[in-house]
Every structure is written in C-alpha cells, then in structure tokens.
C-alpha positions as CSV (number, residue, x, y, z in Angstrom):
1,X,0.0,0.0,0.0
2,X,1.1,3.1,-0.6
3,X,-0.2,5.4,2.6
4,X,0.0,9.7,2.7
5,X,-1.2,12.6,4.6
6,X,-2.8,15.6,2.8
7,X,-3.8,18.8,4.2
8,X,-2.7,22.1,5.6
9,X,1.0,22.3,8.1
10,X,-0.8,20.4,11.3
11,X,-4.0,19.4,9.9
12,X,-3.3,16.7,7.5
13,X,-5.1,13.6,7.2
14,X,-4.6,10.3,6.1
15,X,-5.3,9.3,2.3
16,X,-4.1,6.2,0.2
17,X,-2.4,6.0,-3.7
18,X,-4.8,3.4,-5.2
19,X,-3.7,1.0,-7.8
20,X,-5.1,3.6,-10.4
21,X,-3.6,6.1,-9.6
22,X,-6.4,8.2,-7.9
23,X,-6.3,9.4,-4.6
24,X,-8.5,8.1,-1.8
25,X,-9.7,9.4,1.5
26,X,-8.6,7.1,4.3
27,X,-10.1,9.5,7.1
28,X,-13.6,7.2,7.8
29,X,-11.2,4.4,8.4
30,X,-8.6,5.3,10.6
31,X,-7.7,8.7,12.3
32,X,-4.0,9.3,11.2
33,X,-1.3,7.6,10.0
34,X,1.4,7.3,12.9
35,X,2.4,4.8,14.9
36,X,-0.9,3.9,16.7
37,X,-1.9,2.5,13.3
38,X,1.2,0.7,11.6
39,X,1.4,-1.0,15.1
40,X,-2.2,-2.3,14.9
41,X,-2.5,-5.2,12.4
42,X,-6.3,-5.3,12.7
43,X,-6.6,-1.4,11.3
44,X,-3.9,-1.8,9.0
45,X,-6.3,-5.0,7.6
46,X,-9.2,-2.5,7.7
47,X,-7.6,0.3,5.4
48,X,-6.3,-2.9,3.4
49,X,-10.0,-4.1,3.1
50,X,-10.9,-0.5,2.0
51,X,-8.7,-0.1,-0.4
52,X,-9.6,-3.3,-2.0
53,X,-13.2,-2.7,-1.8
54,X,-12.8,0.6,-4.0
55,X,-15.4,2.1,-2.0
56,X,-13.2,5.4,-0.5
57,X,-13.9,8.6,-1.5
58,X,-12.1,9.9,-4.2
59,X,-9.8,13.4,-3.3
60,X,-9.5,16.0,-5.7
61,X,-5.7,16.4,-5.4
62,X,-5.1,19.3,-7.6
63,X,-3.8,22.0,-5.8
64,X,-3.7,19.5,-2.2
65,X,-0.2,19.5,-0.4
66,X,1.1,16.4,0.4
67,X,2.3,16.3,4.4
68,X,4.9,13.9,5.8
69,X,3.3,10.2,5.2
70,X,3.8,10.0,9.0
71,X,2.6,12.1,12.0
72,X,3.7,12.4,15.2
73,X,6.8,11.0,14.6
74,X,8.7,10.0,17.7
75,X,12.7,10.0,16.7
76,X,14.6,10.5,13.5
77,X,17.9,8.6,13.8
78,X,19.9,9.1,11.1
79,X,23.4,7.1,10.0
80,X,26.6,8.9,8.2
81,X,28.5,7.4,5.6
82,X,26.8,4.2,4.8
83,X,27.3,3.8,1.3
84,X,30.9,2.7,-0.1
85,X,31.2,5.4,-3.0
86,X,29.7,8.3,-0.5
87,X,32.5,7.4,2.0
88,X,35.5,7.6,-0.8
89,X,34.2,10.9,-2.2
90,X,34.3,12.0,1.1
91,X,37.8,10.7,2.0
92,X,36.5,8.8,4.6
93,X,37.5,5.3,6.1
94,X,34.6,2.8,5.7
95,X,33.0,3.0,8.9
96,X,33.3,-0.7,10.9
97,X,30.2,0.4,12.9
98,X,27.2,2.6,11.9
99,X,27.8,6.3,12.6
100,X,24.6,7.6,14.0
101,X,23.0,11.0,15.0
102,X,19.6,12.3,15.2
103,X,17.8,14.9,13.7
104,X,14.9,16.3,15.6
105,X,11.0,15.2,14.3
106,X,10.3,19.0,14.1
107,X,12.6,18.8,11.1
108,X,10.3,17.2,9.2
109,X,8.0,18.9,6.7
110,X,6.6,17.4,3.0
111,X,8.0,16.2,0.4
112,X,7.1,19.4,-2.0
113,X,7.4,21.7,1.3
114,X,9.5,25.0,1.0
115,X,13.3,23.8,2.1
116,X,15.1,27.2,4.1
117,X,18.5,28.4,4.1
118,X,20.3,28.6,7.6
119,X,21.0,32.5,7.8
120,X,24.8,32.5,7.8
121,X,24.5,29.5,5.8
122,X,27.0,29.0,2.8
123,X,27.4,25.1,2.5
124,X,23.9,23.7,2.5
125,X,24.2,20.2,0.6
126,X,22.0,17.8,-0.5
127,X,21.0,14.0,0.1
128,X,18.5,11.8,-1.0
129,X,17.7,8.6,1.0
130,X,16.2,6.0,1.9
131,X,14.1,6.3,5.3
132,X,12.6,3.5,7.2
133,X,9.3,3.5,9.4
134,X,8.9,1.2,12.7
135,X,6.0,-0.6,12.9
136,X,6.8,-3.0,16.0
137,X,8.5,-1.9,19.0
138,X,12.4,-3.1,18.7
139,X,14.4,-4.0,21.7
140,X,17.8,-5.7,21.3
141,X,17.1,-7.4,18.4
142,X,19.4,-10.9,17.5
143,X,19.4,-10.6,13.6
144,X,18.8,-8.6,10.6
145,X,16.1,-10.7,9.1
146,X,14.5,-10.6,13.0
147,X,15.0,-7.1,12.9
148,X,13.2,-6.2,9.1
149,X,9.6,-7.9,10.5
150,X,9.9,-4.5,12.9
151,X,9.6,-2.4,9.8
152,X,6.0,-0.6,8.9
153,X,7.6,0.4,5.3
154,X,9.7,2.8,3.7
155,X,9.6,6.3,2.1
156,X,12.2,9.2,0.6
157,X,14.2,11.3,3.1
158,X,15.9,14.3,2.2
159,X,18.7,14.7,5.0
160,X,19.3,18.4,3.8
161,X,22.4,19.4,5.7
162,X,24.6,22.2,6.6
163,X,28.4,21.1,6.0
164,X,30.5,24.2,7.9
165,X,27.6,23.9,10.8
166,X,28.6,20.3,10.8
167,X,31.9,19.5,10.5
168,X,34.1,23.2,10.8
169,X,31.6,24.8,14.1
170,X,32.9,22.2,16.8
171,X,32.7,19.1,15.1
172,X,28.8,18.3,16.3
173,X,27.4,16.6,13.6
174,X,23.8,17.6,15.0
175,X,24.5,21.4,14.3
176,X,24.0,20.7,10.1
177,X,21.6,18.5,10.5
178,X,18.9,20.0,12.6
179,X,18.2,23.2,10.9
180,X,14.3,24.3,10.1
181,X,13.1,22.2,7.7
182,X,15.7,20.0,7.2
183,X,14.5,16.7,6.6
184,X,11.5,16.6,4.1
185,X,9.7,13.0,4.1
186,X,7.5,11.6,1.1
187,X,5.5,11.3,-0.6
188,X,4.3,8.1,0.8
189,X,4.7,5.5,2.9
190,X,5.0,1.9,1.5
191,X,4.5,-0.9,3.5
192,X,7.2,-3.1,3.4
193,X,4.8,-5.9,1.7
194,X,4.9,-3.8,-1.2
195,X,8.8,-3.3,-1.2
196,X,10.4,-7.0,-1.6
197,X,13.8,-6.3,-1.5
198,X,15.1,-3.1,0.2
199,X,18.1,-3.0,-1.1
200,X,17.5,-3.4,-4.5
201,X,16.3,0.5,-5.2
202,X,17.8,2.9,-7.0
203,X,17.8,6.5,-5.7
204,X,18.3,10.0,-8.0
205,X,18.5,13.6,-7.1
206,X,18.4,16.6,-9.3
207,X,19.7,20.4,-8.7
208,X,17.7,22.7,-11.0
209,X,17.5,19.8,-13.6
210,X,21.0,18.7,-13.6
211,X,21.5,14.9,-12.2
212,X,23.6,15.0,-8.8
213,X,23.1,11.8,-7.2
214,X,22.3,8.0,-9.2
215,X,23.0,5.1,-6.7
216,X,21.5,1.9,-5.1
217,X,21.3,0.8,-2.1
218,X,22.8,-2.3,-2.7
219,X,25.7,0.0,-2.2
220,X,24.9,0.5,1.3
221,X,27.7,-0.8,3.6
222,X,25.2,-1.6,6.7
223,X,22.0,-2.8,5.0
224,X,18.4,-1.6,6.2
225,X,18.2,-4.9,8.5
226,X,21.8,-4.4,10.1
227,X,20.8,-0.8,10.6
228,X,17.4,-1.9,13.1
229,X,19.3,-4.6,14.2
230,X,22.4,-2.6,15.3
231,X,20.3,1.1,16.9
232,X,17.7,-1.6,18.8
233,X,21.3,-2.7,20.7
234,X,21.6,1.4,21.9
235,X,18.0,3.0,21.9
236,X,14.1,1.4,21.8
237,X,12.8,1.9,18.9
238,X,8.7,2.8,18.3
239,X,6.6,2.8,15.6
240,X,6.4,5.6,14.1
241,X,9.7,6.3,14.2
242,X,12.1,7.2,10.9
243,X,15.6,6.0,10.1
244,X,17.3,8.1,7.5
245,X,19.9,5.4,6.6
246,X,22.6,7.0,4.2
247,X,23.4,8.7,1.0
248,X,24.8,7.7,-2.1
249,X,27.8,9.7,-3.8
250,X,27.6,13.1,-5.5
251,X,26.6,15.4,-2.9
252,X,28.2,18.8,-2.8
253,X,30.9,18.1,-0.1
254,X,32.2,15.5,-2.6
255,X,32.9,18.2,-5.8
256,X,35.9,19.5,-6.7
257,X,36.4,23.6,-5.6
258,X,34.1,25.9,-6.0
259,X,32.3,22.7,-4.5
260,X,28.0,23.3,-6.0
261,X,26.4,24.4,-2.3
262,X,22.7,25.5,-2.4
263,X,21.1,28.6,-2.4
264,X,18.1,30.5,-2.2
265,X,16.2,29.9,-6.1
266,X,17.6,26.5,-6.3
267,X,15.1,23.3,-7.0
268,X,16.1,20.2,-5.9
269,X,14.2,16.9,-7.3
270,X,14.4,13.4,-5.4
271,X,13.3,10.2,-6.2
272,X,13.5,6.4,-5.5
273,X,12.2,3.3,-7.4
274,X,8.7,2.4,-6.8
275,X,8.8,5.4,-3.6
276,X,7.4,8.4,-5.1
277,X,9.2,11.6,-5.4
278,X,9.8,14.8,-3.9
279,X,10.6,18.7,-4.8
280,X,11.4,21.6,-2.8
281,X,12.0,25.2,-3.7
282,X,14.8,26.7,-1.4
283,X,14.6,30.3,0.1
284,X,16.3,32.2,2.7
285,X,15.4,31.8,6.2
C-alpha cells in the first residue's frame, strides 16, 4: 500500500495512492497515519479491506499539499556514511560500525514543502535517502532478518544538511543537521509488503534539472536490516519512528572547488524506485 497525509502544516489527514492512480480518503477508516496505526495489524487490515473494496472517497488532489506520510513522529535517527562510493568521495575510512546521530522530528515537513536556508549558511548540501518506518517496537534485536519484520515500510528522506555547521563549528554533527526544515519526508509510505527487497532501489536527485546523485542501495555498507538490528542494541525503537539510513555519492561536499552548495532559487528533485518523489523550492530563512 502506498499510505500519505494531505492537508494544511498540522491538519493533515490520512489518504491512500490506489492502484489507479487516484487518490482516496482514508479519514472514515482510521484517524492518522502514525504509529498507533502501523502497530495495529487489525486497522492496517481494515484500510487494506478498504482499499480493495474501491469504495473510498475519491480526493480531488489538484492544488492538495502532500504532508509527511507519517505524524507524530517520535525519533529521526539518522546514519553517516553508509554507502561505499559516498564514503570515498568524502575521503573517509569505511566506517566498521554505523555512525549515528539524530535529527529532531520537528525537522520534518513534506516532500514538496518549501526547504530554508540557515541564515549565515554558505554550505547547505544535499542527500537523498532512503528512510525507514517502525511498525513494532524493537528492543535488542538478534538478527537482521529478526529485525526487518519490525519495519511498517519505507519512504524518501531528504537529510538536507549544513556542512561548515557540521563538520568546521565544533565538530557536532547535529548542528548541520537540525536546521528548520531539514529533513522533508514523502510522498508516501509503502509498506514493506509492497517493497520486496530493500536494497535493490535505486535513488536520484536533481539540482535545478541537472543529475547530482544515481546510486543503489545495494551499495549500502550496513544494509536496512543491520541498521534496526544494530540502533535496537543502543536505543528502543517505536513505531512511528524514521531511520534516515545513508546517502549515495555526489553530494556537494564531494565536488571539486568551488564545490555546488545551495542557495536561495535552487530546486532540488528526489526520487527512489517504486517510492514516489519529492521537490522543494529553497529560500532564505
């Protein structure tokens, strides 16, 4: 299935791709989608039941924003350098255990959602990825394939970040990465049924038309499985929750001088296979 939230900034509500491409109103069926609802196998079968019935009304969705696929997001943990071309064009060594920070849920806005430029701001980069949702609460969990039944599904993450905030103001990672509206999420949320083989996707991302980023995630170094397996060891995980789990090469950081930072005008354009895609206008904050 492919679940989404439409509406205004705090009133979205919950809405489903159908398999012909119209858009359907999920709101007589279940309040939101968060994690009340991927943790509850019985509504989940009821919006599944829906959907199959073709019954839901149909939403008119010219002119309808498109909200993050998931409210009330608990966490966004995030992990650096997991693919093995990101990490050479970086210069880094291959990381022998996932780097993780967090980004704050506030952070996340919608996929098509205005992105802002830090003020002072002069290396704000780009980075498509691919983002995980909990479904089942994860607790030390023994193996990868254990750990993927604790996934809900999967969406597109933009981990916009700011590089001299990160990596030249002190060395906390946190500093670039939790900026207003740093982290748009979307379009939707496919459950994990619908996604056989997570790392088998390709992801692209486009600066004002020109491609930037084209990589897999078979390129990952810690695969999506690893990743749940490996955080559920430090931290509880909840559904609801999101995992930004890497980028592939060709962000900014990774260009020759004058290295391509964005600015205020720019239009960046995301994408993943069967995931949706995204676009976001930048301005000045």
């Amino acid at each position: 299935m492919k679940l989404l939230r439409v509406g205004t900034v705090g009133a979205e509500r919950p809405a489903l791709l159908a398999e012909d491409g119209t858009l359907r109103d999920l709101s007589g069926v279940v309040a939101d989608i968060d994690g009340g609802l991927l943790s509850d196998d019985a509504a989940l079968d009821r919006v599944r039941s829906a959907a199959a019935g073709g019954e839901l009304p149909v939403l008119d969705g010219a002119g309808l924003r498109i909200g993050p696929p998931v409210g009330r997001i608990g966490k966004v943990v995030c992990i650096g350098l997991n693919y093995h071309d990101h990490a050479r064009e970086t210069g880094a060594p291959i990381p022998e255990e996932p780097i993780v920070f967090m980004k704050a849920p506030d952070t996340v806005v919608g996929p098509d959602d205005t992105v802002l430029v830090p003020r002072g701001s002069v290396k704000t980069d780009w980075e498509v990825e691919l983002a995980i949702v909990i479904g089942r609460t994860a607790r030390y969990l023994e193996t990868a394939e254990e750990a993927l039944g604790h996934v809900a599904g999967y969406t597109i993450a933009h981990d916009v970040s700011e590089r001299e905030f990160q990596i030249e103001r002190g060395g906390q990672w946190d500093k670039g990465k939790n900026c207003e509206t740093f982290n748009p999420l979307g379009p939707w949320l496919v459950t994990a049924d619908d996604v056989p083989d997570p790392q088998a996707l390709r992801l692209r991302l486009w600066v004002n038309g020109e491609i930037k980023q084209e990589g897999t995630t078979a390129e990952q170094i810690f695969p999506v499985g690893e990743v749940v397996r490996y955080l559920s060891h430090f931290m509880t995980l909840y559904p609801g929750d999101v995992i930004n789990t890497g980028t592939p090469a060709g962000v900014a950081m990774g260009h020759p001088e004058p290295k391509p930072y964005l600015r205020a005008g720019d239009v960046v354009e995301l994408e993943i296979d069967g995931l949706g895609r995204q676009r976001q206008e930048l301005k000045d904050a």
